[in-house]
N, C-alpha and C positions, 0 to 999 in steps of 0.2 A: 504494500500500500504506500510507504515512503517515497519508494523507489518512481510510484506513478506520479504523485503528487511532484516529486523534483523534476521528474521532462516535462510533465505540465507546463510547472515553473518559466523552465529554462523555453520550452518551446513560445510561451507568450512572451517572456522578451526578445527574443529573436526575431518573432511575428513584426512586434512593435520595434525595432531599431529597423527592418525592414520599409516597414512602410514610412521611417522618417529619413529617407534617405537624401544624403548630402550632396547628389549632383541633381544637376539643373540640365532641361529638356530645353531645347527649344520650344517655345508654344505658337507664335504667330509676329510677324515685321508689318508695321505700319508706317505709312510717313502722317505728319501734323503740324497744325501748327499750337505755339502756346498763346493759350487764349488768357490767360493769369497766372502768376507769381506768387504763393503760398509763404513767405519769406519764415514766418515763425516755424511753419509744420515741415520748411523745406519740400515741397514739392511744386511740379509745376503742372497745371491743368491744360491738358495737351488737346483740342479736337479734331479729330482724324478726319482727313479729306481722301478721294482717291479709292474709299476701299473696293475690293474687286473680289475677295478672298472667300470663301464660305465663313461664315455669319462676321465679317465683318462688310458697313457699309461707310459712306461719308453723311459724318457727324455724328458719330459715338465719340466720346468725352470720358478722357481718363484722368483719376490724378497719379503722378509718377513721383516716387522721392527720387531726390539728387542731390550728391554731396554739397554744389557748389551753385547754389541761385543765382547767386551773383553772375556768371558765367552766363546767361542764358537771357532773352529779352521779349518782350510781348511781342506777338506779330512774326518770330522767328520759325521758319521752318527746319522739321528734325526726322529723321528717320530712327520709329524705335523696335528693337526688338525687345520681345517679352520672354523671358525664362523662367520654367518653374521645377520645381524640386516637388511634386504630389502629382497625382494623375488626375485627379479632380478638374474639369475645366469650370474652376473659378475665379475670382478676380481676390486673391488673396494675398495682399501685400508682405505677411511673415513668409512666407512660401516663393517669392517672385526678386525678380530681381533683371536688371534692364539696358542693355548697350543704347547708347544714345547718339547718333553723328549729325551734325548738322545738314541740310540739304540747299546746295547752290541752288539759288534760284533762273 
């Protein structure tokens, strides 16, 4: 009976370090532009032009942290890709994480 209750054990955390796993997928590249400047929360509210993608269209509205607000200006266009670390497709900012490049106009 020990013995079951220890794989038990051992088997749920295995389960659960699994499913919190530390690399990041690809999810989806938009380009947008920033429509505002979150300066306190550090992020920037991006609204997507252009989409073509399956469920993405133009004018979905995201907000993105990034390290450095300063860097970045209303009205600027960006190309972003979205990464996440869970298979869930949702908008989970602990889970996600974001390459950001500017786009020449």
């Amino acid at each position: 009976m020990k013995n079951k209750i220890t794989i038990s054990i051992i088997l749920l955390i295995s389960l659960f370090f699994a499913g919190c796993s530390g690399d990041y997928q690809e999810g989806f590249t938009f380009t947008g532009t920033v429509e505002e400047i979150l300066v306190e929360e550090e992020m920037l509210v991006i609204k997507e032009y252009g989409g073509v993608d399956e469920g993405r269209r133009e004018g979905n509205v995201y907000e993105i942290p990034v390290d450095n607000v300063e860097s970045y200006k209303v009205g600027q266009k960006l190309e972003i890709t979205a990464f996440s670390n869970i298979d869930a497709d949702i908008w989970d900012l602990d889970h996600m994480k974001f390459d950001i490049k500017p786009v020449e106009n």
